[in-house]
C-alpha positions in Angstrom: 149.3 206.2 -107.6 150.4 206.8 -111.1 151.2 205.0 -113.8 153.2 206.6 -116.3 152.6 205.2 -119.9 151.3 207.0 -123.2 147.8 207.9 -123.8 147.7 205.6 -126.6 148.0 202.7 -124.1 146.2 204.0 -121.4 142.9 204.6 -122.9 142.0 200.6 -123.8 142.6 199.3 -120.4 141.2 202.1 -117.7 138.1 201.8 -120.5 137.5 198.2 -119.3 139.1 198.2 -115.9 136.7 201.2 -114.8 133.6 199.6 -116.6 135.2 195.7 -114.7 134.9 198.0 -111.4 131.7 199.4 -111.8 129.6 196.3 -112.5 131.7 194.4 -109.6 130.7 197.2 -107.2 126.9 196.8 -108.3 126.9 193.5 -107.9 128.8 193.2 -104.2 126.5 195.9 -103.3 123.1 194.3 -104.6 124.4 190.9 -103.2 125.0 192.4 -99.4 121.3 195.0 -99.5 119.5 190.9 -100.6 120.8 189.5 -98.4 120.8 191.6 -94.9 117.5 192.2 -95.7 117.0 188.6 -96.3 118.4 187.8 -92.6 116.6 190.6 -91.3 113.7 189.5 -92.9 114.1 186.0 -91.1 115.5 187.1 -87.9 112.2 189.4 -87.1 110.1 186.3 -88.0 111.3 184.7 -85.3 112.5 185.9 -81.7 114.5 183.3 -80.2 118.5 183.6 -80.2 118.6 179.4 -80.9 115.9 180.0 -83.7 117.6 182.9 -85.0 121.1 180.9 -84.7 119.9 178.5 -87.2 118.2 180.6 -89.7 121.3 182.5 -89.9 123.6 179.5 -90.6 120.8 178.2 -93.0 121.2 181.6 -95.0 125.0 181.0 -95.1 124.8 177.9 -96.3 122.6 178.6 -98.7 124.4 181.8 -100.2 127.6 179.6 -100.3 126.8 175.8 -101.7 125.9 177.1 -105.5 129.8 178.6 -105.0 130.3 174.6 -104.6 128.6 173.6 -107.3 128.7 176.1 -110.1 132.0 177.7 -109.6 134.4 175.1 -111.6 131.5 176.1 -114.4 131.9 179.3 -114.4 135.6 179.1 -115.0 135.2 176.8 -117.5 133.2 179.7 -119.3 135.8 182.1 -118.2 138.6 179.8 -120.3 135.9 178.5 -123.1 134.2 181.9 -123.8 134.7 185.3 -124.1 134.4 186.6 -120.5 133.1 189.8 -121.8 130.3 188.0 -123.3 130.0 185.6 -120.0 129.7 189.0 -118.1 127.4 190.5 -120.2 124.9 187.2 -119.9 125.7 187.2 -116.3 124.3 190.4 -115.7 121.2 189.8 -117.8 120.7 186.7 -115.8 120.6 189.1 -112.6 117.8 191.5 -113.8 115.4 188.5 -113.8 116.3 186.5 -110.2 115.9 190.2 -108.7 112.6 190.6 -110.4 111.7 187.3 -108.6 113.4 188.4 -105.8 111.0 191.6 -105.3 107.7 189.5 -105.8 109.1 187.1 -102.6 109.8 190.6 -100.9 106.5 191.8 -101.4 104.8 188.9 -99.9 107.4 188.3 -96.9 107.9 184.5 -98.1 111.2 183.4 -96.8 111.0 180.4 -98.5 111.1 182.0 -102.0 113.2 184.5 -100.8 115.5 181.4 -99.6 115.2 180.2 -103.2 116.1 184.0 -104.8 119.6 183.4 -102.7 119.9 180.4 -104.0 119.7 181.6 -107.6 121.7 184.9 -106.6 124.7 182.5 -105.4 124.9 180.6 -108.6 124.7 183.9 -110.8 127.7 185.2 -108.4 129.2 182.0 -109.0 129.7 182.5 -112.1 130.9 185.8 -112.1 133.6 184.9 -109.9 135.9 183.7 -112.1 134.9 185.9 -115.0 135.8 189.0 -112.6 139.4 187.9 -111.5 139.9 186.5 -115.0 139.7 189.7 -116.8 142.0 191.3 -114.6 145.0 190.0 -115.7 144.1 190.5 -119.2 143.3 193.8 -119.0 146.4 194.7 -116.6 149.8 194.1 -117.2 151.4 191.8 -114.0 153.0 195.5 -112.5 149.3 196.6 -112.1 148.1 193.6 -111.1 148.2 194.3 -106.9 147.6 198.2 -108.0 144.2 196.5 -109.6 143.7 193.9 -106.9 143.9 197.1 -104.2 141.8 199.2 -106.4 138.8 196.3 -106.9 139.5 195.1 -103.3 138.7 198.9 -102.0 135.6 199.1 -104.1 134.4 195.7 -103.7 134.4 196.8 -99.7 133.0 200.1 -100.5 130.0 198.3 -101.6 129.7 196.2 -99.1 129.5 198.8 -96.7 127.1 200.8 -98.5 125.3 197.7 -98.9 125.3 196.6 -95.8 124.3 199.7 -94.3 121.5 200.3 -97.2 119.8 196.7 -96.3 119.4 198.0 -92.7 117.7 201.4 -93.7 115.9 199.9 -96.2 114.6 197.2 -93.5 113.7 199.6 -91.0 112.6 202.2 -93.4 109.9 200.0 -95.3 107.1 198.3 -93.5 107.1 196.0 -96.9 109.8 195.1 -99.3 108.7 195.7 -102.7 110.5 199.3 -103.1 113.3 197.2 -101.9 113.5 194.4 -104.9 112.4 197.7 -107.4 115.5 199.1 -106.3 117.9 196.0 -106.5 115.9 195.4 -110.1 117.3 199.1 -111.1 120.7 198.3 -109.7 120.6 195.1 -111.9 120.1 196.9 -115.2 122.9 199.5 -114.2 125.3 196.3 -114.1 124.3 195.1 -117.0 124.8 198.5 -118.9 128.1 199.1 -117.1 129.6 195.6 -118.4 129.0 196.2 -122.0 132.7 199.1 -121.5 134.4 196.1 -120.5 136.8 195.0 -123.7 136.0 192.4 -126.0 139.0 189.6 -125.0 139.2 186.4 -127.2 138.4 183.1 -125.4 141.4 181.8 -123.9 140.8 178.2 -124.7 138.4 177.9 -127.2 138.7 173.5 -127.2 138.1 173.4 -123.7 136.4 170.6 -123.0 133.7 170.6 -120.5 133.5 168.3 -117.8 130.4 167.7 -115.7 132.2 166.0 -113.2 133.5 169.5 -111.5 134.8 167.6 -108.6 137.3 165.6 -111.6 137.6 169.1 -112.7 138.4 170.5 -109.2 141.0 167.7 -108.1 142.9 168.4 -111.9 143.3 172.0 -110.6 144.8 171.3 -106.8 146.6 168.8 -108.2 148.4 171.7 -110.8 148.7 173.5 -108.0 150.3 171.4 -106.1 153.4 171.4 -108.6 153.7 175.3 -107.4 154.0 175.4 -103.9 153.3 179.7 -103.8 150.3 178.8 -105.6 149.1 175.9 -103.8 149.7 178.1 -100.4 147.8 180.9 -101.9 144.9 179.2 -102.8 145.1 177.7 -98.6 145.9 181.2 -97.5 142.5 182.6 -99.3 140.2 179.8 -98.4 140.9 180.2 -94.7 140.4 184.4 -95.2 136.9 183.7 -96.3 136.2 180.9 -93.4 137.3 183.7 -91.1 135.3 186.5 -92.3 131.9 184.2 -92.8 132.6 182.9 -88.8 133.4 187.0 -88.0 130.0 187.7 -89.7 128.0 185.2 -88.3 129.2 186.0 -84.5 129.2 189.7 -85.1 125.4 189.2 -86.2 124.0 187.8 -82.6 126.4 189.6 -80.6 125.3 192.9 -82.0 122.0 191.9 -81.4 122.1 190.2 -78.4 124.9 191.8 -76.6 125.2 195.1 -77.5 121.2 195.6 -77.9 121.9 197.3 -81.7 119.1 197.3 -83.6 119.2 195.9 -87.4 120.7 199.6 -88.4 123.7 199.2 -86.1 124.4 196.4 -86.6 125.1 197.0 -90.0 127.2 199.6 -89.4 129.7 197.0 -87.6 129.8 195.0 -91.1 130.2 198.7 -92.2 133.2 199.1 -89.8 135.1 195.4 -90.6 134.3 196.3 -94.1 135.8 199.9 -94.2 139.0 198.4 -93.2 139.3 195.6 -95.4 138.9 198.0 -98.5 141.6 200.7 -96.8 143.7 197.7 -96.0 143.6 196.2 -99.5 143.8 200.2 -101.3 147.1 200.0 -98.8 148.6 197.0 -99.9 148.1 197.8 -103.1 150.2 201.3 -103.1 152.7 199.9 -100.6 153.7 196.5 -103.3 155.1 199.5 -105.7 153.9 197.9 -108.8 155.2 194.1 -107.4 153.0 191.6 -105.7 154.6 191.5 -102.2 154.4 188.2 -100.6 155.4 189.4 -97.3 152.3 191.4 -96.6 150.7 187.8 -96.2 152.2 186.6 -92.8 152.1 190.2 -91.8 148.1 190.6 -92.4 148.0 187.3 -90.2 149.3 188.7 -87.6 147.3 191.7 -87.7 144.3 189.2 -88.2 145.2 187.1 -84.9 146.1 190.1 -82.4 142.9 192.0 -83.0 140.9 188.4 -82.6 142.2 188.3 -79.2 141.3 192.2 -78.3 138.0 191.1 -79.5 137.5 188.5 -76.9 137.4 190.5 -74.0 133.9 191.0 -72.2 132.5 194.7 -71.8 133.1 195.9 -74.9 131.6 199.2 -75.9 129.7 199.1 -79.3 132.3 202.0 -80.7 135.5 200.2 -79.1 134.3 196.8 -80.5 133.4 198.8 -83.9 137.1 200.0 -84.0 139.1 196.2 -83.4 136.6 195.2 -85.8 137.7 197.7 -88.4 141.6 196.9 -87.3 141.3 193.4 -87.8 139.4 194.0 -91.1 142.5 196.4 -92.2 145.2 193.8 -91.5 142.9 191.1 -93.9 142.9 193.4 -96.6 147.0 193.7 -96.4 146.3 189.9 -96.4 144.1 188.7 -98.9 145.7 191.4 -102.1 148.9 189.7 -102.3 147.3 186.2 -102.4 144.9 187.2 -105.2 147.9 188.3 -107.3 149.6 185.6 -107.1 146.8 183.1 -108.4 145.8 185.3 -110.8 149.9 186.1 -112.0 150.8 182.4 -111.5 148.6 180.4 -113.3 149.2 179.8 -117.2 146.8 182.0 -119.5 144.7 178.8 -121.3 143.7 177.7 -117.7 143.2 180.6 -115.4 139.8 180.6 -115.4 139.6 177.2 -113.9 142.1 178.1 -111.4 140.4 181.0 -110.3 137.2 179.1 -110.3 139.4 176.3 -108.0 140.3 179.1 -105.6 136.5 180.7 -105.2 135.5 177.0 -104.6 137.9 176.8 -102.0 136.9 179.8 -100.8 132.9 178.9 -100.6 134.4 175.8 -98.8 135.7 177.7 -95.5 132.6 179.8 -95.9 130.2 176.6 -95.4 132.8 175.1 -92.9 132.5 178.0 -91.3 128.5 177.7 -91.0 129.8 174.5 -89.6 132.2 175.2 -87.2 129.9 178.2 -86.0 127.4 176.4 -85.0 129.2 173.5 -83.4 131.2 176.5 -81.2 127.5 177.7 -80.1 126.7 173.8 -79.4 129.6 174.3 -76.5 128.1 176.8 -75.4 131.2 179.0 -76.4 130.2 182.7 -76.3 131.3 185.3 -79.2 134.2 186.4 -77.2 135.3 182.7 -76.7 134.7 182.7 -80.6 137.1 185.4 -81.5 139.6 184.3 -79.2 139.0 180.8 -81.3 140.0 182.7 -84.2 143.0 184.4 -83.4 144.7 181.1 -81.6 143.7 179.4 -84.9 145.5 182.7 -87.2 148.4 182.5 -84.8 149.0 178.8 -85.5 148.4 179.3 -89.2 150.8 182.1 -89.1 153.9 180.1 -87.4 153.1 177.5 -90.4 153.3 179.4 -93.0 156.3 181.6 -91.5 157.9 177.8 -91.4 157.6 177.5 -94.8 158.6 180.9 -96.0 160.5 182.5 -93.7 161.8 184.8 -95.7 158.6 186.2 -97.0 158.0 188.6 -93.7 161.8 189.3 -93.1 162.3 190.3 -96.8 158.8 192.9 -96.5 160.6 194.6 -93.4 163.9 195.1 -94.4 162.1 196.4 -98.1 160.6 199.0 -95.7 163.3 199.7 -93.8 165.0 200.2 -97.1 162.0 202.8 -98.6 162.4 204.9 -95.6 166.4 206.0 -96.0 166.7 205.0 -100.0 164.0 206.8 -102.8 164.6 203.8 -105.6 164.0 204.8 -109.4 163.1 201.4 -111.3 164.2 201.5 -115.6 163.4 198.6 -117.3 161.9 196.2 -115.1 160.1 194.4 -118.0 163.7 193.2 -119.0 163.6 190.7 -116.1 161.4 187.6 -117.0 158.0 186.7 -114.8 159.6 182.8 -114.5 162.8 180.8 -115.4 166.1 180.5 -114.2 168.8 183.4 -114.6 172.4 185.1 -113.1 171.6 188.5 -112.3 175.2 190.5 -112.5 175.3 194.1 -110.4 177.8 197.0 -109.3 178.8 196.9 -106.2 178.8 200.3 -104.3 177.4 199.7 -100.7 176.8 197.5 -98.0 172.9 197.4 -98.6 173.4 196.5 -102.3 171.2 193.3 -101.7 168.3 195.4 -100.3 168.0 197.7 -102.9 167.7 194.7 -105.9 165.1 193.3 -102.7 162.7 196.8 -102.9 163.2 196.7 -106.2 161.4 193.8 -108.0 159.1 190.8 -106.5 160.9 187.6 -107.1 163.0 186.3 -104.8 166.3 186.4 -105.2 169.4 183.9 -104.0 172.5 185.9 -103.1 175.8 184.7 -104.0 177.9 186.1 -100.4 181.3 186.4 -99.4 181.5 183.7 -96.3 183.7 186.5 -94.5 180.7 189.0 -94.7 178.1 186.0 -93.8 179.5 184.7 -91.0 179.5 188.6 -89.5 177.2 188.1 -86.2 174.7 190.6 -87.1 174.6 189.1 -90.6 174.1 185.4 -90.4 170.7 185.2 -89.2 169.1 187.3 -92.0 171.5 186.2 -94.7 170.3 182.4 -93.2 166.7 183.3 -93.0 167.2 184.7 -96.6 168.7 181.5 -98.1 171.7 183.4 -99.2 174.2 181.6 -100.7 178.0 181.9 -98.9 180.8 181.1 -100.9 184.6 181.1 -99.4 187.2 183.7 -100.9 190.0 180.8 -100.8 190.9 179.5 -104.5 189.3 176.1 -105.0 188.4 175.0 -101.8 185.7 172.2 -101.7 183.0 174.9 -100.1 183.7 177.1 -103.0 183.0 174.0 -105.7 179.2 173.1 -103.7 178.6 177.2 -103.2 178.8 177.6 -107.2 176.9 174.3 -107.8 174.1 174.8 -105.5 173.9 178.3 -107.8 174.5 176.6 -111.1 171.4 174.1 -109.9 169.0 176.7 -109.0 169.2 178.6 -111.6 168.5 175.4 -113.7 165.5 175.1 -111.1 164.2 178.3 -112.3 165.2 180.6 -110.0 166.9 184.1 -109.9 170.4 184.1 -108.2 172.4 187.4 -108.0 176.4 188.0 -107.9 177.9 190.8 -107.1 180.7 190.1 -109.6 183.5 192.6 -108.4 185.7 191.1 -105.8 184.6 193.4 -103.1 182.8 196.8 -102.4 184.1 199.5 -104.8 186.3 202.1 -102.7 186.6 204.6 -105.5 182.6 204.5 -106.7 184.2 203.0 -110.6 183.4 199.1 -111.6 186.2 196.9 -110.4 187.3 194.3 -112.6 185.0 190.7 -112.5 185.6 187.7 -111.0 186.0 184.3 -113.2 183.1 183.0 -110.6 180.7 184.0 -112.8 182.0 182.2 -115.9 182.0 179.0 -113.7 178.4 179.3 -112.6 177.2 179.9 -116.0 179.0 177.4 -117.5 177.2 174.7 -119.4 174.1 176.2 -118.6 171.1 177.0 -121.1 169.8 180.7 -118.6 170.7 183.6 -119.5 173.0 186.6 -117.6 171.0 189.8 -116.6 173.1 192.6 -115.9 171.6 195.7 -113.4 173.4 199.0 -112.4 173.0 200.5 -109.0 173.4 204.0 -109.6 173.3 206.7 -106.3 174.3 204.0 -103.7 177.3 205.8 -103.9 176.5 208.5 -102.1 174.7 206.6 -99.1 175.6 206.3 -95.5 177.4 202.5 -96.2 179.6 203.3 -99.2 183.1 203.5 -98.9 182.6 207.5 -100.1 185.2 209.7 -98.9 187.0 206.6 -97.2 184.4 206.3 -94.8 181.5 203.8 -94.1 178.8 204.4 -91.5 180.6 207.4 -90.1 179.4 210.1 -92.5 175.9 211.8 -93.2 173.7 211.2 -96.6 174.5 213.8 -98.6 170.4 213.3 -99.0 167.5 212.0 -97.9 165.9 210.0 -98.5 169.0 209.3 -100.7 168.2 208.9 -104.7 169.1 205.7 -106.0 168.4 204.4 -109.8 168.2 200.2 -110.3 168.5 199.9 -114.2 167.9 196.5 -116.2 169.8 195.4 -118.9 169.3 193.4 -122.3 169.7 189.6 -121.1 172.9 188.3 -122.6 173.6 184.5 -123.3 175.1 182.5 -120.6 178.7 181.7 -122.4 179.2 185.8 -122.6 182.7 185.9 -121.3 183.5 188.5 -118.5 184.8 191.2 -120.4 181.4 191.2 -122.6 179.2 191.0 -119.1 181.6 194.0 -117.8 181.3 195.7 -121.2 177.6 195.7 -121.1 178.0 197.1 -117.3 179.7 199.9 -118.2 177.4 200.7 -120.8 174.4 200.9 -118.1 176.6 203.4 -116.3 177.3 205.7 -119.2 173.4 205.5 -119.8 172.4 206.3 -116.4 174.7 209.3 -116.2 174.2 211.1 -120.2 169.9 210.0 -119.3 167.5 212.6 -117.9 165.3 211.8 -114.9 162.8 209.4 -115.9 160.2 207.8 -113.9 159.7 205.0 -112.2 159.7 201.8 -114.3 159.9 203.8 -117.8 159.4 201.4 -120.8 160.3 203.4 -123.5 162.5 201.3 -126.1 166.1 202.1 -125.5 169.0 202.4 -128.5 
């Protein structure tokens, strides 16, 4: 993907972004060799599957409580502090608990080396919140699911590499010690690859520290709970980390046990899940175009659930097992990118480190519960197929919830794709729509999929204002339902007409973006028809301000009224060109000639401009 801005701006943040991405590789890879070789260490001290049961469980518990108890620290730090600094001191903190880490290596003592994954797990704890705190500040919120993809991918990367390393490095040593000399080497490449990361000032400098983190914790959910997306998100993440620790733990004894791997190929199934995690996350990433894309979220899910269920069939082959277990890992990475965006986009600047903190919490929470819930499934004797088919009925259920709640979410991601693949759409200006608050966005009307293109085109959702003729259309009224449009009548004054405009007038005041097509009907001649007094009536009173957007190339599509014709003539190309350019927001008594004014003037822009690309923020005259 590219990102088209001048040199001048580019150079500051793919400085610290790159040096962000480096040291967060090191550490997920140092983190994954420890550990394997850690369970390795433990599973070849003792032979029976019951023994080797708990000692796995143990190590998950252990890697996961200091998440519990140090991660509402470490975003206070991540608000109080500099995170560059917190990084820095992070990483410096990471060269001594591996040094200690190689002496319990060299001696085999899986107590210390219990103790080293202790200390490892508060270290990461801190760095949580630091990591997913600097992105945002270093990336703008249209790079913010490009970054996520980006440090999802490489976070994966490593934990393949990782993974596999700690089995070589197992099997290739008869003792440890040129293991933890390695990890002590990785350490001080961290360390040196987080001082490129940009100095960013503390975002609250007063915070107070509290060392009550549950107080702290239940202050968070409970500001969370005022945004339901956010609240959802931090659910939604929590219950992708309990499903990849229960994955991890039953893929451990069944590769073992089942399949007869040894420690090596084993690995190479965390390899597999992890391999399509990062492609998954790199995909979601390119395919939200510069947006975070909600819908991915219930469409992951799914992925997530159907692949459970192929996993649960008996007489599996180690490479056919390896493959669903790389599928499901692909659809969690389409799930888990959007959902980081949004925590780290929706939370206010002076508090995001605590509410990134909140969410790693709740994540290290479905990683012990899944500890928990493993072992009590192995106390009923369920086997790892029974296990995975556990999962995906659980997903599924999850899925239906959240598709309850949102049902636009997945509808609006599919007809965004079905939109890509017969419409190329050309962004300009973007950044003139706000991030939050209530507005009337005004647009040309010169085709049938009008509404789609504004969809593909930014990330917020959007409450159409419809004609009741064209919503009560048979094919239409289920997705204009499942889309919350709005239908108003095209009778003068009736009493639908008076609660269509006031259900608009009140969500806007709600903070939320609703879109008229302000012409009374689909231009036939390709020119901007004169504007309905509608739009004077919703903004009246109000404090939100009118947005106007041309739709420029719609013209020429297969349902515009070109040549007379809809949906009985061929593109004149494809996929066919269209441009969705943003106006200067204009204040909500601007009468209808002023609104139409500034319409026309889009227009004349769009056809004296060159091509430019996509999302071009170049100040305008």
């Amino acid at each position: 993907m590219t990102h088209p801005e001048s040199s001048v701006k580019r150079k500051p943040w793919k400085k610290s972004f790159w040096s962000l991405f480096c040291t967060q590789c090191q550490n997920a890879f140092s983190d994954n060799v420890f550990k394997f070789v850690v369970i390795f260490t433990a599973m070849s001290q003792f032979t029976s599957e019951a023994d080797q049961d708990r000692l796995v469980s143990l190590i998950g518990v252990l890697f996961a409580v200091p998440f519990i108890l140090f991660t509402m620290t470490g975003g206070y730090c991540a608000d109080r502090f500099s995170k560059r600094r917190v990084a820095i001191s992070i990483k410096t903190a990471e060269i001594v608990i591996m040094s200690i880490g190689a002496i319990g290596l060299y001696f085999s003592n899986l107590t210390l080396l219990m103790g080293v994954t202790f200390l490892m797990s508060i270290q990461s704890a801190f760095f949580g919140p630091i990591k997913y705190g600097l992105l945002p500040e270093i990336l703008e919120e249209k790079r913010l699911s490009w970054g996520n993809g980006y440090t999802g991918l490489g976070t994966f990367i490593s934990i393949i590499l990782g993974t596999i390393a700690g089995g070589l490095l197992f099997d290739a040593f008869n003792n440890q010690l040129a293991t933890g000399l390695i990890l002590i080497g990785l350490a001080i490449l961290g360390y040196l690859s987080s001082q490129g990361i940009q100095q960013q000032p503390a975002a609250n400098p007063s915070k107070k520290y509290r060392i009550n983190f549950l107080r702290e914790f239940w202050t968070q959910i409970c500001y969370a709970s005022k945004d339901r997306m956010l609240y959802l998100s931090f659910l939604g993440s929590s219950y992708f980390w309990f499903v990849g620790a229960l994955v991890q733990q039953t893929v451990m004894i069944y590769g073992r046990n089942e399949l007869q791997l040894n420690f090596f190929s084993t690995s190479l199934l965390y390899a597999l899940m992890a391999t399509g995690i990062g492609i998954g996350s790199f995909a979601a990433g390119y395919i939200s175009a510069r947006k975070i894309e909600s819908g991915l979220i219930p469409l992951g899910a799914i992925g997530i659930s159907g692949f459970s269920f192929c996993l649960c069939h008996n007489g599996l082959s180690s490479t056919t097992f390896g493959i669903f277990l790389g599928c499901l890992g692909f659809f969690g990475g389409f799930y888990i990118v959007p959902i980081n965006s949004l925590v780290q986009h929706r939370a206010e600047n002076s508090r995001k480190g605590s509410i990134i903190a909140t969410q790693a919490l709740l994540n290290w929470v479905g990683i012990v519960l899944a500890s928990g819930v493993y072992f009590g499934l192995k106390k009923l004797g369920l086997t790892a197929g029974e296990v995975f088919a556990f999962i995906g009925i659980l997903t599924l259920l999850g899925t239906v919830y959240v598709l309850w709640l949102l049902p636009d979410s997945l509808l609006r991601l599919l007809l965004i794709f079905l939109t890509h693949t017969i419409y190329r759409i050309k962004v300009i200006r973007r950044d003139f729509l706000p991030e939050k608050g209530g507005l009337l966005l005004v647009c040309n009307h010169l085709s049938y999929v009008d509404a789609l293109l504004l969809f593909a085109s930014i990330d917020r959702p959007i409450r159409f204002i419809m004609a009741r003729t064209v919503y009560d259309i048979w094919h239409i009224k289920p997705f204009a339902h499942t889309l919350k449009v709005i239908p108003i009548p095209t009778t003068v004054r009736s009493k639908e007409t008076v609660r269509a405009l006031e259900t608009a007038r009140q969500l806007i005041v709600e903070g939320e973006l609703v879109c008229i097509f302000a012409e009374d009907h689909i231009s036939k001649t390709g020119e901007l028809l004169p504007f309905r007094k509608v739009l004077e009536r919703i903004m009246k009173g109000l404090q939100e301000p009118i947005l106007p957007v041309n739709l420029n190339g719609a013209w020429c599509s297969f349902f515009s009224f070109k040549k007379g014709r809809i949906q009985t003539k061929w593109p004149e190309k494809f996929p066919c060109p269209v441009t969705v350019r943003f106006g200067s927001s204009m204040p909500p008594d601007s009468n209808l000639g002023e609104v139409r004014d500034a319409m026309k003037a889009l227009e004349a822009k769009e056809e004296k401009t060159t091509p430019e690309p996509v999302d071009t923020h170049e100040s305008e005259a």
